[in-house]
DSSP file (Angstrom, degrees, kcal/mol; ACC not computed):
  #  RESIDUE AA STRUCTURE BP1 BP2  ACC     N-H-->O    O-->H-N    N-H-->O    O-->H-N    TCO  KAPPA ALPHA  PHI   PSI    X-CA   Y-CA   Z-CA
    1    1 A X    >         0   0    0      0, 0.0     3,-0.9     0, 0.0    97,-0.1   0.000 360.0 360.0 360.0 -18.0    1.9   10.3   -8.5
    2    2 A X  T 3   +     0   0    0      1,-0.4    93,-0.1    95,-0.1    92,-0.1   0.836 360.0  44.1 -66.2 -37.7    2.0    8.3  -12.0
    3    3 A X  T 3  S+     0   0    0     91,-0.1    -1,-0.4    94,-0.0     2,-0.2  -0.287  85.9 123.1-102.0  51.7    0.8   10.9  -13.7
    4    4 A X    <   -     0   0    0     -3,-0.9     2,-0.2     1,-0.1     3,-0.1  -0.630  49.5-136.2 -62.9 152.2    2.8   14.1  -12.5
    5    5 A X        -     0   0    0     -2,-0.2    -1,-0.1     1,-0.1     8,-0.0  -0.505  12.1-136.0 -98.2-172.6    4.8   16.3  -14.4
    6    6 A X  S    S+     0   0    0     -2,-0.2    -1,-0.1    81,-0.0    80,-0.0   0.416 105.6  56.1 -94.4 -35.5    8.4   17.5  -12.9
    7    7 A X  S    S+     0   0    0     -3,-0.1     2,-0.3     2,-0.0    -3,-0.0   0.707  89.0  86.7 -77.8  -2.0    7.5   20.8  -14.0
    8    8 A X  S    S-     0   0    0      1,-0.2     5,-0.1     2,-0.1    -4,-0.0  -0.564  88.2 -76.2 -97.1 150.5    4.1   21.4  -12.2
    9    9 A X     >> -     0   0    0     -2,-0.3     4,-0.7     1,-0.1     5,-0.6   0.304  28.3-133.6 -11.4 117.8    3.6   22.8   -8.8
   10   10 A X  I  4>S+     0   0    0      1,-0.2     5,-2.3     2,-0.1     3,-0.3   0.939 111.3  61.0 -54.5 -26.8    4.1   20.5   -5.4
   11   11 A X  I  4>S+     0   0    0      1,-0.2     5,-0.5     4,-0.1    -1,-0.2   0.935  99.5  61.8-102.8 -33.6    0.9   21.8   -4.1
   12   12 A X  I  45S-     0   0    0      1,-0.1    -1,-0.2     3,-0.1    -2,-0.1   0.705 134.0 -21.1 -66.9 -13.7   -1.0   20.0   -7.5
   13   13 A X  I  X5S+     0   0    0     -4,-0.7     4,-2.2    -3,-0.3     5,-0.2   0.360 130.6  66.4-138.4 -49.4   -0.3   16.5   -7.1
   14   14 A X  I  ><S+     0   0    0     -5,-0.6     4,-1.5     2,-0.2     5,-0.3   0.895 109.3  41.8 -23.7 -95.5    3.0   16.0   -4.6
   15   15 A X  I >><S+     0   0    0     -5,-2.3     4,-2.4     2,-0.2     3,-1.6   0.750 108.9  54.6 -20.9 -90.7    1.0   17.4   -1.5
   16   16 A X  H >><S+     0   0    0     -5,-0.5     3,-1.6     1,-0.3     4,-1.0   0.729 114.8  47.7  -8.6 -82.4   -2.4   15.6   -2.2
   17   17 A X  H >X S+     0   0    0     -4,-2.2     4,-1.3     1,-0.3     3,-0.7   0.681 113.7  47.4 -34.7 -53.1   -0.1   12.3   -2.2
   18   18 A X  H <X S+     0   0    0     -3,-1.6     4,-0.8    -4,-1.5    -1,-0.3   0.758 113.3  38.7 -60.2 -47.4    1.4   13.2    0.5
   19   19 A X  H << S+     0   0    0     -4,-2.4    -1,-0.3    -3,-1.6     4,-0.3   0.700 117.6  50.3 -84.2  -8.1   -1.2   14.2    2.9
   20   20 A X  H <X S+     0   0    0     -4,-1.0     4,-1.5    -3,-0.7    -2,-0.2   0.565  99.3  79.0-119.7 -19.1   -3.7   11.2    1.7
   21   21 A X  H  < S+     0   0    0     -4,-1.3     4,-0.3    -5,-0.4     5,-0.3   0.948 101.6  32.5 -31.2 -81.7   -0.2    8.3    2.3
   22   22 A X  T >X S+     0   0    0     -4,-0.8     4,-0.8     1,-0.2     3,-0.6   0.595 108.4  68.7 -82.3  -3.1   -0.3    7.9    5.7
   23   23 A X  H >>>S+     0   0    0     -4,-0.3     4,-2.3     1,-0.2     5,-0.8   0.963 104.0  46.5 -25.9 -86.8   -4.1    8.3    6.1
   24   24 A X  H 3<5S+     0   0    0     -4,-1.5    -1,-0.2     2,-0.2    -2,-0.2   0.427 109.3  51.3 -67.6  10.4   -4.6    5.1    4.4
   25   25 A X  H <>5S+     0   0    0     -3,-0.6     4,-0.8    -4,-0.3    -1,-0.2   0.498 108.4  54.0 -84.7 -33.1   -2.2    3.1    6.2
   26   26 A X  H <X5S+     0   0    0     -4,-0.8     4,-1.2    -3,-0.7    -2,-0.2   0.871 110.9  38.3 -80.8 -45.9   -3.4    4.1    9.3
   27   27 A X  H  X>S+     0   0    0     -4,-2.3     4,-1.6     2,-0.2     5,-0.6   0.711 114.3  54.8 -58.1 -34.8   -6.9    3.3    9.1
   28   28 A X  H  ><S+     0   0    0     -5,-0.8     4,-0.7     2,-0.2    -2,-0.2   0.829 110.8  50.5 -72.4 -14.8   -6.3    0.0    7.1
   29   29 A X  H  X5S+     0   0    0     -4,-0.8     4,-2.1     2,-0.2     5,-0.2   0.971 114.7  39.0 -93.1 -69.2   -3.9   -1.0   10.1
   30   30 A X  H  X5S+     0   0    0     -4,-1.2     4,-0.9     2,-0.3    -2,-0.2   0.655 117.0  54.8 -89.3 -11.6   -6.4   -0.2   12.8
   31   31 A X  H >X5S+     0   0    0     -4,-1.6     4,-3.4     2,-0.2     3,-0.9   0.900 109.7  48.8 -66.2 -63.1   -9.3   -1.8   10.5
   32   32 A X  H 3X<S+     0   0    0     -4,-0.7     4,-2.1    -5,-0.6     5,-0.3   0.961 108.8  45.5 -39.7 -64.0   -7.4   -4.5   10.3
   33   33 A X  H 3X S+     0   0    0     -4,-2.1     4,-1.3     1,-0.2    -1,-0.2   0.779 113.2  55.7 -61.4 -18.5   -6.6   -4.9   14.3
   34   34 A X  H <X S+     0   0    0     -3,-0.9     4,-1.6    -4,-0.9    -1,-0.2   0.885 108.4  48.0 -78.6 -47.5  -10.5   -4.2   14.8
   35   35 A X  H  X S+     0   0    0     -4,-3.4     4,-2.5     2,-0.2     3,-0.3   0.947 114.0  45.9 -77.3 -42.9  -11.2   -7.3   12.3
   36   36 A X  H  X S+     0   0    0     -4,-2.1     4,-1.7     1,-0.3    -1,-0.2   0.944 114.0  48.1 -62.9 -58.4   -8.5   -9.8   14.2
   37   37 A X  H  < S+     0   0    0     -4,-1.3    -1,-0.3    -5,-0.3    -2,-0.2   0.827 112.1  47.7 -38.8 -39.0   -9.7   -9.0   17.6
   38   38 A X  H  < S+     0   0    0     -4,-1.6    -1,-0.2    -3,-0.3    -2,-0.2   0.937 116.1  42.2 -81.4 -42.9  -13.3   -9.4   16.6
   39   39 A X  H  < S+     0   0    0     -4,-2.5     2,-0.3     6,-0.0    -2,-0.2   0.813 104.8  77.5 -80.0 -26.0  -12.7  -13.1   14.7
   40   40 A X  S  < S-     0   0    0     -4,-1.7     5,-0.1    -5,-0.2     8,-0.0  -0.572  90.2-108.8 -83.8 137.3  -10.4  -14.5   17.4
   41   41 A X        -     0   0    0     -2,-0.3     3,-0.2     1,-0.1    -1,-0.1  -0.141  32.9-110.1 -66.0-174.0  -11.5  -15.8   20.7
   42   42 A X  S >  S+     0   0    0      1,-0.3     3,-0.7     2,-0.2     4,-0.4   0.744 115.1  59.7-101.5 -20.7  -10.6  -13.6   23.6
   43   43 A X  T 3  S+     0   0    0      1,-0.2    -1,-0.3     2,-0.1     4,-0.2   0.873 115.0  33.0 -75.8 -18.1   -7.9  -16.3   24.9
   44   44 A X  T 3  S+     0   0    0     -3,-0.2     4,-0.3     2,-0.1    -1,-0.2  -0.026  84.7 109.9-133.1  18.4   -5.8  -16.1   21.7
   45   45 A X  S <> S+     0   0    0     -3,-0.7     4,-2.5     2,-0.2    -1,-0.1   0.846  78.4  47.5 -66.7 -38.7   -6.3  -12.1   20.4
   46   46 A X  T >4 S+     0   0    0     -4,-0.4     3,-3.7     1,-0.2     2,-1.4   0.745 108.7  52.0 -66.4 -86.3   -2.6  -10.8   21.2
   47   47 A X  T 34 S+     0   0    0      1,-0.3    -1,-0.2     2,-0.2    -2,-0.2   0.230 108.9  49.9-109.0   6.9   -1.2  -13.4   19.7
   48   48 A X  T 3> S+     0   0    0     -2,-1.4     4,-1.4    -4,-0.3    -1,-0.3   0.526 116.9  55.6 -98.0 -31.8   -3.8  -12.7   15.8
   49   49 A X  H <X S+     0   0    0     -3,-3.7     4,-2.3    -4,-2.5    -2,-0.2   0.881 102.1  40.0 -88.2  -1.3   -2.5   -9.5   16.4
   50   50 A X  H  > S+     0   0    0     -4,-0.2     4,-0.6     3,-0.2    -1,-0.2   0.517 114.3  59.2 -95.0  -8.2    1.0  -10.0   16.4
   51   51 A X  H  > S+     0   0    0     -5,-0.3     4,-2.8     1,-0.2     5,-0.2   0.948 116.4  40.7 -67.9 -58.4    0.5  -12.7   13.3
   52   52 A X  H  X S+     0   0    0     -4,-1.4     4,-2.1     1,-0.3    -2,-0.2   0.648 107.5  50.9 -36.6 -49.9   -0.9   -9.9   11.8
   53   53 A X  H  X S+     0   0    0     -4,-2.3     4,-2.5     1,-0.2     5,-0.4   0.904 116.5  51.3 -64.3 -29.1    1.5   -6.9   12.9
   54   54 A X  H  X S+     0   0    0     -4,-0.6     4,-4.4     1,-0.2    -1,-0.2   0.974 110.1  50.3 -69.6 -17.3    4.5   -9.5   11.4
   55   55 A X  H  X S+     0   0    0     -4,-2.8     4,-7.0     2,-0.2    -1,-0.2   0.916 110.8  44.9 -83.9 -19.4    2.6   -9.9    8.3
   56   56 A X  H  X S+     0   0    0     -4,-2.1     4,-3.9     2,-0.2    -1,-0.2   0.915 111.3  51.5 -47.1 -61.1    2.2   -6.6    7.8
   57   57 A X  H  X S+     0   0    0     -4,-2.5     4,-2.0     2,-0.2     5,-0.2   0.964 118.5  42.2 -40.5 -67.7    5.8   -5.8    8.7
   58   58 A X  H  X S+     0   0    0     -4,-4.4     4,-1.6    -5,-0.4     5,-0.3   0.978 110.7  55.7 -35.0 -66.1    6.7   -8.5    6.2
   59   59 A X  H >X S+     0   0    0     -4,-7.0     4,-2.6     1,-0.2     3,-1.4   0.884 112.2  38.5 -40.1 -55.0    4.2   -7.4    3.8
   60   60 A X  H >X S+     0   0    0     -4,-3.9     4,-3.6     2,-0.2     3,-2.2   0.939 118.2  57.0 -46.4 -63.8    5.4   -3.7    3.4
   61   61 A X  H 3< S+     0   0    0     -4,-2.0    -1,-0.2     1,-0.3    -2,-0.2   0.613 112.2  36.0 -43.1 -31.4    9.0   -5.2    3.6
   62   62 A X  H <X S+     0   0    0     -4,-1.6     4,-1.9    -3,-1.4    -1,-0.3   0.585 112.9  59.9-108.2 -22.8    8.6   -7.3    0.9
   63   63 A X  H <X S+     0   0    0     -4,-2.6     4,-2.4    -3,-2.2     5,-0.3   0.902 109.5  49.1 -74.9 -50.2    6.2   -4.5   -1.2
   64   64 A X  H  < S+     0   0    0     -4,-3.6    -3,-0.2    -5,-0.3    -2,-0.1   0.578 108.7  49.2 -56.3 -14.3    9.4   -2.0   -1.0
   65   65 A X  H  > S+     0   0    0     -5,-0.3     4,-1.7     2,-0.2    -1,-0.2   0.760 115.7  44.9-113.5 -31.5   11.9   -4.5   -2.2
   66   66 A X  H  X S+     0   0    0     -4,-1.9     4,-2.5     1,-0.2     5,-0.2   0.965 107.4  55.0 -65.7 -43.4    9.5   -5.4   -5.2
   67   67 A X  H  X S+     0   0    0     -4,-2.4     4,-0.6     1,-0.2    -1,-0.2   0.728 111.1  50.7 -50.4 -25.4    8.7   -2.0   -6.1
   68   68 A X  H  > S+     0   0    0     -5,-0.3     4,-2.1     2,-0.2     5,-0.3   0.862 104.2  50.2 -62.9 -50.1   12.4   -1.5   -6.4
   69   69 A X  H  X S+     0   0    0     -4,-1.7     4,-1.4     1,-0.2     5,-0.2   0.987 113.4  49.0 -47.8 -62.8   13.2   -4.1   -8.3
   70   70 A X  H  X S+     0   0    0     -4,-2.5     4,-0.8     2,-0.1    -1,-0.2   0.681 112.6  50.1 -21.2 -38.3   10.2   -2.6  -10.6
   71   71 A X  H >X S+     0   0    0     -4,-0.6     4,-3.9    -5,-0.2     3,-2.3   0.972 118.4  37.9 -74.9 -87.7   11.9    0.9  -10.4
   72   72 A X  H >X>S+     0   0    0     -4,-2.1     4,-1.4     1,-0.2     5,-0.6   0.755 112.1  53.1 -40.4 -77.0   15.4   -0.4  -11.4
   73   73 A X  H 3<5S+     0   0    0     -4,-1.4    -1,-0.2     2,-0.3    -2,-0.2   0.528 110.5  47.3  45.0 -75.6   14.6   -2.7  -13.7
   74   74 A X  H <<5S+     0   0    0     -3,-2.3    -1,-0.3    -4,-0.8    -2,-0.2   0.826 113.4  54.1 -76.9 -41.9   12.3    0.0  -15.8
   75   75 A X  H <<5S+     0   0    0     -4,-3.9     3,-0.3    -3,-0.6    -2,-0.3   0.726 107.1  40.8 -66.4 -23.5   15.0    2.3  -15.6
   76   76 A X  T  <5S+     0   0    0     -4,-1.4    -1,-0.2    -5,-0.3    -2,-0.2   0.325 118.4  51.4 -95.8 -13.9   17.7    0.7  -16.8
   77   77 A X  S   <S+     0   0    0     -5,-0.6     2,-0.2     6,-0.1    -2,-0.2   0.487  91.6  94.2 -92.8  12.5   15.3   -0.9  -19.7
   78   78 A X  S    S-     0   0    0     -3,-0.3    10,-0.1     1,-0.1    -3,-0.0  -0.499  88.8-111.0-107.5 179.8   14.1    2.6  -20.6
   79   79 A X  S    S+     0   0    0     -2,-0.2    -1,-0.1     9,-0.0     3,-0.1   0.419  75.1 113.5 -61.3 -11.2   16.1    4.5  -23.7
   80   80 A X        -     0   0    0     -5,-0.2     3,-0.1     1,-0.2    -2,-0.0  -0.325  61.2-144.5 -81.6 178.8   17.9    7.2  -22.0
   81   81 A X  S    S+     0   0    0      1,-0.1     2,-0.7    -2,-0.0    -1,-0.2   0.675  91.5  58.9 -85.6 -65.6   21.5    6.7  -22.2
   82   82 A X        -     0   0    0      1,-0.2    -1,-0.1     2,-0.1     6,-0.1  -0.621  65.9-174.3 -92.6 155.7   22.4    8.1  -18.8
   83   83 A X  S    S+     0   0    0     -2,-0.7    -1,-0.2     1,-0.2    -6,-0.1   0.478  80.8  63.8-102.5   1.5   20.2    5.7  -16.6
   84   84 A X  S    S+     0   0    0      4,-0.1    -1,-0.2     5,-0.0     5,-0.2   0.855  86.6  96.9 -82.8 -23.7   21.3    8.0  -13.2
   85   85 A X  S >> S-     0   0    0      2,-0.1     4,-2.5     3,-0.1     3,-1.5  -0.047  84.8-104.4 -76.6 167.1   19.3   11.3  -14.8
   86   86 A X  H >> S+     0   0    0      1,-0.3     4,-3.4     2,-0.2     3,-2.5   0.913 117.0  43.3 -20.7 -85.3   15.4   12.6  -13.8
   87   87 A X  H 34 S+     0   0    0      1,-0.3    -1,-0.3     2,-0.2     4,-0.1   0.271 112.5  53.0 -82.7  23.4   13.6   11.6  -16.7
   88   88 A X  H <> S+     0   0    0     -3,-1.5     4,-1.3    -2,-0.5    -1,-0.3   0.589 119.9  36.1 -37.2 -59.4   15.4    8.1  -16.8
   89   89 A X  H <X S+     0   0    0     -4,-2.5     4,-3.6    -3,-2.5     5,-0.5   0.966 112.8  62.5 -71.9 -47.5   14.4    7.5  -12.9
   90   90 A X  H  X S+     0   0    0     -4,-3.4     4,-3.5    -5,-0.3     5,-0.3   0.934  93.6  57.0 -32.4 -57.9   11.3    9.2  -13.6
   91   91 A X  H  > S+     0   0    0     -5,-0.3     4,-1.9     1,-0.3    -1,-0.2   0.912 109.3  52.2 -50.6 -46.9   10.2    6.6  -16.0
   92   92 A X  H  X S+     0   0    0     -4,-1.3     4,-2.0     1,-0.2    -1,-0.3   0.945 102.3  52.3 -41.9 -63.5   10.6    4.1  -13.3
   93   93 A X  H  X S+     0   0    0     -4,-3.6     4,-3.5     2,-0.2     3,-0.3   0.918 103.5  55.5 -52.5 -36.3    9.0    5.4  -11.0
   94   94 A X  H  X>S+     0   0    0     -4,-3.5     4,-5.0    -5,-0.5     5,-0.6   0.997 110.1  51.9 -52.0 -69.7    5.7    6.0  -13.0
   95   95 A X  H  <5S+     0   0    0     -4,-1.9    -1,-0.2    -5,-0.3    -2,-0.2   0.613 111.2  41.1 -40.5 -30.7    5.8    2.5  -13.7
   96   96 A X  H  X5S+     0   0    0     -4,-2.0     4,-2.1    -3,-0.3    -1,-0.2   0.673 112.1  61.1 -55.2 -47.7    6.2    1.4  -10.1
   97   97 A X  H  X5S+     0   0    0     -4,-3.5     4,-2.9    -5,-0.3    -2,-0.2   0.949 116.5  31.2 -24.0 -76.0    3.4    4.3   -9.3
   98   98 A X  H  X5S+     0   0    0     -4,-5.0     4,-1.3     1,-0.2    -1,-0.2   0.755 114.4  54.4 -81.5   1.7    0.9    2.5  -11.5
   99   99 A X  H  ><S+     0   0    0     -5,-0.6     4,-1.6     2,-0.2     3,-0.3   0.921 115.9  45.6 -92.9 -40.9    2.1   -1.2  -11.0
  100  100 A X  H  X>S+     0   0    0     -4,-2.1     4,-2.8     1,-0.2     5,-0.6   0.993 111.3  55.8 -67.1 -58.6    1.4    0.1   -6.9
  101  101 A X  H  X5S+     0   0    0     -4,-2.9     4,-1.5     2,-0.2    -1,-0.2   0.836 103.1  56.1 -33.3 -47.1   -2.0    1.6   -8.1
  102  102 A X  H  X5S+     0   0    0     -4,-1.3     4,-0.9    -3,-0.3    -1,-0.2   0.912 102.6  50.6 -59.9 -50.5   -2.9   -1.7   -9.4
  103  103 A X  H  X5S+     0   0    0     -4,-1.6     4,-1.1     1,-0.2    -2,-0.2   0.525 105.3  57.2 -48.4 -26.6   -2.5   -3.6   -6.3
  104  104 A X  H  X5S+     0   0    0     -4,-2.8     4,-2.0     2,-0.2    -1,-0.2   0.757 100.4  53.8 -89.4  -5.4   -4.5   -1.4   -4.5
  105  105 A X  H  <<S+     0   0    0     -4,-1.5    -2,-0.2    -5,-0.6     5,-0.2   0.977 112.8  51.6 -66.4 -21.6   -7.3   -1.8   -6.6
  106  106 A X  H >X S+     0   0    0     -4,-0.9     3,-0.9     2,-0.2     4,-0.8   0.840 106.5  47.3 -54.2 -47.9   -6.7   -5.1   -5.8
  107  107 A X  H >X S+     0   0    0     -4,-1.1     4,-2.6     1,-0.3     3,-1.9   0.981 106.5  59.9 -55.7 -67.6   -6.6   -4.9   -2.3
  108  108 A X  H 3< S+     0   0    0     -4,-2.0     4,-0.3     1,-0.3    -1,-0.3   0.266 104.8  47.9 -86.1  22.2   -9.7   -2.9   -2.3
  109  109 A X  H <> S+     0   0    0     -3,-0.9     4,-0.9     2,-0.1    -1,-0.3   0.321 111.2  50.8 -95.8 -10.8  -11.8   -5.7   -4.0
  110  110 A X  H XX S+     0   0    0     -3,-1.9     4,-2.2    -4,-0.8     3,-0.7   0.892 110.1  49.5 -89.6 -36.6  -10.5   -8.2   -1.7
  111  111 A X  H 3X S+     0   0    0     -4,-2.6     4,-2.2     1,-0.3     5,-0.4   0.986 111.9  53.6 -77.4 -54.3  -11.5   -5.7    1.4
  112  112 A X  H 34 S+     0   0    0     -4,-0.3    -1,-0.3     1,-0.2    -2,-0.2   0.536 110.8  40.2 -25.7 -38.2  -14.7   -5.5   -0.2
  113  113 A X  H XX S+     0   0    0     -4,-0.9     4,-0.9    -3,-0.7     3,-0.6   0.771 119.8  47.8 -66.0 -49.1  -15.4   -9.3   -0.5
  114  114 A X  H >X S+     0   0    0     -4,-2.2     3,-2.6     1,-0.3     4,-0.9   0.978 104.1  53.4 -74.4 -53.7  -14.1   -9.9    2.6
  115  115 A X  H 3< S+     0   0    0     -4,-2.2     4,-0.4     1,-0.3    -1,-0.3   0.556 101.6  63.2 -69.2  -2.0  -15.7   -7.2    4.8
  116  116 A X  H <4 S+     0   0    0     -3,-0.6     3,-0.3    -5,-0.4    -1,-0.3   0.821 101.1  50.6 -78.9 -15.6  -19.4   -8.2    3.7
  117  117 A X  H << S+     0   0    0     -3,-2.6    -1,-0.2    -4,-0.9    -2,-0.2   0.769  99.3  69.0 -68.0 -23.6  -19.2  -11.3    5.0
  118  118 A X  S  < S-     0   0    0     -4,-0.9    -1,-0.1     3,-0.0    -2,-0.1   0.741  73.7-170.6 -79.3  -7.6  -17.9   -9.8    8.4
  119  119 A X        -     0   0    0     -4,-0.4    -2,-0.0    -3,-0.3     0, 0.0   0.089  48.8  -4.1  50.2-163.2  -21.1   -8.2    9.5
  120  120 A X        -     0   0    0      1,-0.1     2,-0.2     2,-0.1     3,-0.1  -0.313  61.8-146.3 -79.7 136.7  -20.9   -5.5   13.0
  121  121 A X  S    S+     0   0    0      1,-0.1    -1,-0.1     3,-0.0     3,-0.1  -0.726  80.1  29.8 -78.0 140.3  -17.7   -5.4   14.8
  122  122 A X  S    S+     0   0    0      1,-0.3     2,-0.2    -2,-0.2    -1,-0.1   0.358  78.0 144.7  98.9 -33.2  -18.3   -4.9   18.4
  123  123 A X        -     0   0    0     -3,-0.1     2,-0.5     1,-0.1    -1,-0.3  -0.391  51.4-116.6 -67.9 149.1  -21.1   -6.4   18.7
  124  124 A X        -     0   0    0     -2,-0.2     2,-0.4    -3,-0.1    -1,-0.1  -0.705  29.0-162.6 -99.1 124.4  -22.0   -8.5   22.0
  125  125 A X              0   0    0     -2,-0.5    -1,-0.1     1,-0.1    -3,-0.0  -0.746 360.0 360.0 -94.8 129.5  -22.5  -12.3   21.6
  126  126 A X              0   0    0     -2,-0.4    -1,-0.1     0, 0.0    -2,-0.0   0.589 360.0 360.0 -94.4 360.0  -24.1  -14.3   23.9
């Protein structure tokens, strides 16, 4: 989405975005609930998933309110005069786009570290 044009097609970049979003929330969520179940004993599993679901909740909560800030921010620093039109907001958004882009690569070095240490989920311990 950082790189889109306003003038090109929905179905070349929009769509993709769109269809690949809630994909990867949705498996990192249930990855996630797989990994807390596994590391927590059996007596104290709701209650590593509900740290989790809050931190999530937070997290997101608290990822939407920075990426705004980003947004605004870049948009009212950018050149255009009026700061309501397209390619004013636009500019923001790109910038929010790759600053979000960045964090997940981040994210996905950190899931990487972590999950080689975690060895089979599921498996039965005696």
């Amino acid at each position: 989405m950082a790189v889109i044009q306003p003038q090109w097609p929905y179905w070349y970049d929009a769509f993709i975005a769109q269809v690949f979003a809630p994909l990867s929330g949705d498996i990192l969520f249930t990855i996630g609930l797989l990994v807390i179940s596994d590391v927590f004993p059996p007596h104290t599993q709701a209650l590593g998933g509900a740290v989790f679901n809050t931190c999530a909740q937070l997290g997101t909560s608290i990822g939407l309110a920075v990426t705004s800030v980003i947004a605004t921010s870049t948009t009212d620093a950018s050149h255009y005069n009026d700061k309501a039109s397209p390619d004013a907001l636009l500019v923001g958004y790109r910038v929010c786009f790759w600053t979000m882009f960045g964090w997940m690569l981040l994210v996905c070095l950190v899931c990487v570290l972590g999950y080689s240490r975690l060895g089979k989920i599921g498996v039965k311990r005696d």
